[in-house]
GUVODREN-885669 format. One record per residue (C-alpha): x, y, z. Coordinates in steps of 0.05 Angstrom, whole numbers, plus 5000, padded with zeros to 4 digits. Example, Ala and Ser with C-alpha at 12.3 -4.5 7.8 and 13.67 -1.06 7.14 Angstrom:
2
524649105156/527349795143/
//
This chain:
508
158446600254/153746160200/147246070217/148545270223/153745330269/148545790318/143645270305/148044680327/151245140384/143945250416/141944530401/148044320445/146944690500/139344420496/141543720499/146343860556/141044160592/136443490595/142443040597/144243360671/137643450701/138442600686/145142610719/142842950776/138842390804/145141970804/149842340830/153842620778/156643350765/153043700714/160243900691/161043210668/155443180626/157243980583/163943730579/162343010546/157743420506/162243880483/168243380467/162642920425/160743490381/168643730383/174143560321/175642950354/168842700352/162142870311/166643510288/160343900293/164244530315/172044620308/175245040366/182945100383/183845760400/186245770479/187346530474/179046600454/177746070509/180546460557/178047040546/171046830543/171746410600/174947120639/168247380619/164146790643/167246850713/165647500728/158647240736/160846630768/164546930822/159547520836/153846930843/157846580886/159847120934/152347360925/149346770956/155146721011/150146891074/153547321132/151046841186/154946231158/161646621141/161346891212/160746231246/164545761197/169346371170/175346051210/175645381184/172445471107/177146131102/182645871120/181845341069/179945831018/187546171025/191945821070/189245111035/190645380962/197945560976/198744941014/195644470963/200344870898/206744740949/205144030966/202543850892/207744180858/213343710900/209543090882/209443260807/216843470812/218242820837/213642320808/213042650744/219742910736/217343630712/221544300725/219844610786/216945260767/212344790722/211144330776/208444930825/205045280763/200544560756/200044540836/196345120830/191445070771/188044480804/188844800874/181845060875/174744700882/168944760843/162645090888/157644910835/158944200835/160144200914/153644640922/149644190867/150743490912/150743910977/143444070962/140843430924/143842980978/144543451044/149643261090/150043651166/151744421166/158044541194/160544071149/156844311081/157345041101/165544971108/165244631041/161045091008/164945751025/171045501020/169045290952/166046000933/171546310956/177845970933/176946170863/180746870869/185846670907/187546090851/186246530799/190646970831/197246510852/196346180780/197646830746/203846910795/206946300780/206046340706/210047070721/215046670763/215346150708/216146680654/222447060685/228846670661/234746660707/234946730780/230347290817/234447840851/231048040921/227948630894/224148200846/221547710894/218848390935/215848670878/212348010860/209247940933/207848630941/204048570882/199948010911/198148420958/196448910934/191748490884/187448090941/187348820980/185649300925/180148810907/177148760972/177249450976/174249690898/169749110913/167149470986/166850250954/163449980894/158349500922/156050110960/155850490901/151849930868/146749890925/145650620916/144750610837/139650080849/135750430904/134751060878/133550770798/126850880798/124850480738/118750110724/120649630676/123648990707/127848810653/132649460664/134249270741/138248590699/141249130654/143149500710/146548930742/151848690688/153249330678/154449430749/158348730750/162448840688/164549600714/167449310789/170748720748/174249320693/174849880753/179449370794/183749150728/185049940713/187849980782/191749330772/187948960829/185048350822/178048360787/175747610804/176947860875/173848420868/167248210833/166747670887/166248040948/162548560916/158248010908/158947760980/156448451005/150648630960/147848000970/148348041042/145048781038/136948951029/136049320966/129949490914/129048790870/133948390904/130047820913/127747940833/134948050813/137547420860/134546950811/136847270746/143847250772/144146550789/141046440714/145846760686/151646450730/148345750713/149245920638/155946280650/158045570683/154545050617/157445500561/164645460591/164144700591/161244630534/166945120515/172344750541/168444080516/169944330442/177344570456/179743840484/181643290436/180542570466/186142310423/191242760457/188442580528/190741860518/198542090513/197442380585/192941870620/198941630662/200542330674/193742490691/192241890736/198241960787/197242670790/189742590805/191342040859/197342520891/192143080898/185942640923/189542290970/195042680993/195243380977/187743570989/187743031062/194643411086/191444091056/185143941101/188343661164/192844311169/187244881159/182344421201/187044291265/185444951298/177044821295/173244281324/171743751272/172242991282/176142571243/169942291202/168243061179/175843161160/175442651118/168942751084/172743501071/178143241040/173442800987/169943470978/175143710947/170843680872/174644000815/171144370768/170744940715/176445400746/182644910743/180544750666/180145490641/186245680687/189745010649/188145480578/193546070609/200245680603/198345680525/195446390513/201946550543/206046180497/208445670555/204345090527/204544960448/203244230451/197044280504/200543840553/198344230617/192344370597/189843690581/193943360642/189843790684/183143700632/184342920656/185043060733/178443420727/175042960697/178442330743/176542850801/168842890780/167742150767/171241940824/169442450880/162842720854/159542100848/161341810917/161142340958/153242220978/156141520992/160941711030/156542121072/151741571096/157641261115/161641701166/153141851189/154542571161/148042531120/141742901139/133842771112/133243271041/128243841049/121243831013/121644200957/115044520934/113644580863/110545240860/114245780882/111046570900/114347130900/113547950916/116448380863/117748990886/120449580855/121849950926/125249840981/121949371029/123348931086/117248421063/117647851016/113647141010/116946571062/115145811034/115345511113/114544671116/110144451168/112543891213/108843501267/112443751326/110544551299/105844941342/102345071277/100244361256/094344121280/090944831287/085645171243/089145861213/083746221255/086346011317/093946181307/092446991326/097847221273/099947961274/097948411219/103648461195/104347711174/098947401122/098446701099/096946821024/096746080992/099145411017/101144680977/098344041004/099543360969/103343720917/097044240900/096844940910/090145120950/087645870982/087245731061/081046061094/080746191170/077145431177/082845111145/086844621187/094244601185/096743891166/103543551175/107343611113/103244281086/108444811056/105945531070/106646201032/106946751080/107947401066/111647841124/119948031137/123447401138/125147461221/118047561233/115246941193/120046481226/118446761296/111646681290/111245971265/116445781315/112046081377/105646031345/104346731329/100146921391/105947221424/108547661373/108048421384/105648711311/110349141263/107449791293/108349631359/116049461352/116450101320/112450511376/117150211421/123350461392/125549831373/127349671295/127249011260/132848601245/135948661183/133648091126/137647511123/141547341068/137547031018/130847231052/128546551065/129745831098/
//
């Protein structure tokens, strides 16, 4: 690779970078932005870069979603899966098959396509895309049980798409009709996939947890080398086994980040860096490998099939998996929007042509269009939409400095940013007078967007954002009783009693 095209590579990325920390403020999907990026500087534009190799897109974009996946199931916390498990898993499985089955008849029909093609398109775009979903969901918050079922079910739908597109190109692949036996083998081998990665995925992430307890190291920068190479060997053990690796690496994901370990809260943010770069380079990837000429011989294509799935695949999709749960009609239908499409369909549209079922590129930029229809449409209404059915809830202060314990032991503490409101038994009190445990410090605090070191005569204002340093249970008992009543560390442990075990991410 020429030193130019490394130059012009890194300057893209760059640009993309500023571009959709602009398009955040309105709305729209940072995959928007990496992929217009990527198609300017493409053949059919600037021709900065030439790229037409599917087979190297794929593969690279395999590679990208092992980190992906793992960040996704990483930052999946317990508590939500246990109380919204029903409705967002059911989407996450169920919902995929149901969406392939009832896209792949429209297309049949209004497209006139073969029906193993027609089921093999269903389920490319039968999956939606968690960063985009989780990008809006936090810019413009809408209420929990609505954002949670959204955001799991978009975390963990990948695998099983990834999963029933590889089957149906398989299905597709196999001329003449399937005997019985063939239809077993091909089901058993599902199977066998979704359980043999749930199950390298659980012995592993064990493993994992182990490795990085009993490291020992005290250089930082070997705990991130530690982790892709812990991330990488799950993905390769599953493959060797012929189980399903995306599965795998998620839920391996799912239960180290749900599990207290030395430098998880160091390592949390390195993983979602390098998911967040994982994510820009494959659209700026699949940017370069999409010619805008050849999109206009499919916009028809593209458009019908993008209506069929918005509004009547993903609403019947959503009604079905939702009917045994207790949602309204208003949050059905703000689910059904949510349905964002996003980096997964695009690189699972580059398989049909690695395989040799593609040569023109058809599929692949039919379902490059729906994506991008999907974004423009869906991402940048969805806020709207929200205000509308009264789903929308007042965004969190955000504090611009952020503290945090690095610890290279095991340890239950870490550094809790807490907002003050005016109904908090805090506000309104000098730190003095709160009688906090020992085992729970306030170290700094931000007020009117400064950082400032409290002292035991500083009053607590409405709006202040405290530091404080103590296991995450502990913090958020004390400032919501006050702190006077809270027995100290020691004396939970005299009593035979043991802490709860740290939440998720470690913080709220």
């Amino acid at each position: 690779m020429s030193s130019s095209l490394i130059l012009i590579f890194g300057s893209l990325i760059v640009c993309g970078t500023f571009l959709a920390k602009i398009s955040s403020r309105i709305g729209l999907p940072v995959l928007l932005v990496f992929l217009g990026v990527g198609m300017i500087a493409g053949s059919d534009g600037l021709d900065l870069i030439s790229f037409d190799s599917y087979e190297i897109a794929r593969d690279f974009a395999n590679m990208a979603l092992i980190f992906i996946l793992f960040d996704s199931g990483f930052n999946t916390k317990k508590s939500n899966l246990r109380k919204y498990s029903g409705p967002s898993l059911s989407l996450a499985t169920i919902g995929i098959i149901l969406t392939a089955v009832c896209l792949g008849v429209l297309v049949h029909y209004l497209l006139n396509m073969d029906w193993k093609l027609s089921f093999l398109i269903g389920a490319i775009v039968s999956s939606t895309d968690a960063a985009a979903v989780m990008t809006i969901m936090r810019e413009k918050p809408v209420k929990p049980h609505v954002s949670s079922t959204l955001e799991i079910e978009s975390a963990a739908n990948d695998p099983m798409a990834i999963l029933l597109t590889v089957f149906m190109i398989t299905f597709a692949q196999n001329t003449g009709a399937a005997s019985f036996s063939q239809y077993a083998f091909f089901i058993g081998s599902l199977l066998w996939q979704f359980g043999g990665g749930i199950l390298t995925a659980f012995i592993l992430s064990k493993a994992a947890v182990w490795l990085f307890n009993h490291f020992g190291s005290e250089n930082q920068a070997m705990f991130y080398v530690l982790y892709v190479g812990v991330v990488v060997s799950i993905y390769g053990a599953a493959d060797i086994i012929k189980a399903n690796g995306t599965i795998a690496v998620f839920f391996a994901g799912y239960w180290m980040g749900n599990t207290n370990f030395v430098f998880r809260r160091g390592l949390s943010h390195f993983i979602s860096g390098l998911s967040s770069f994982s994510n820009m380079f494959v659209f700026l990837m699949l940017g370069l490998l999409v010619f805008p000429h050849s999109m206009v011989q499919v916009w028809q294509q593209g458009i019908i099939l993008a209506l069929a799935l918005i509004f009547v695949a993903r609403p019947i999709t959503v009604f079905i998996c939702t009917a045994p749960f207790k949602f309204t009609l208003k949050d059905k239908i703000f689910i059904s929007w949510g349905g964002l499409k996003g980096a997964v369909p695009i690189i699972l549209a580059t398989y049909p042509a690695a395989y040799g079922m593609d040569p023109s590129g058809m599929i692949f930029n039919i379902v490059f269009f729906v994506v991008l229809f999907s974004c423009s449409l869906q991402g940048t209404t969805l806020s709207f939409l929200a205000k509308k059915l009264d789903l929308s809830v007042p965004p969190q202060t955000h504090s611009p400095y952020s503290l945090e314990l690095f610890a290279l032991d095991k340890t239950d503490f870490d550094v809790i940013d807490v907002e003050i409101h005016s109904d908090s038994p805090w506000c309104g009190k000098r730190l003095s007078e709160l009688s906090l445990p020992e085992d729970i410090v306030v170290s700094s605090m931000v007020r009117h967007g400064k950082i400032m070191s409290p002292r035991g005569n500083t009053q607590i204002q409405d709006k202040d954002i405290l530091f404080i340093m103590g296991t995450p249970e502990r913090v958020l008992e004390a400032v919501s009783t006050g702190g006077a009543e809270i027995p100290s560390a020691s004396e939970i442990t005299d009593s035979g009693e043991n802490p709860e075990e740290e939440s998720a991410d470690g913080k709220e």
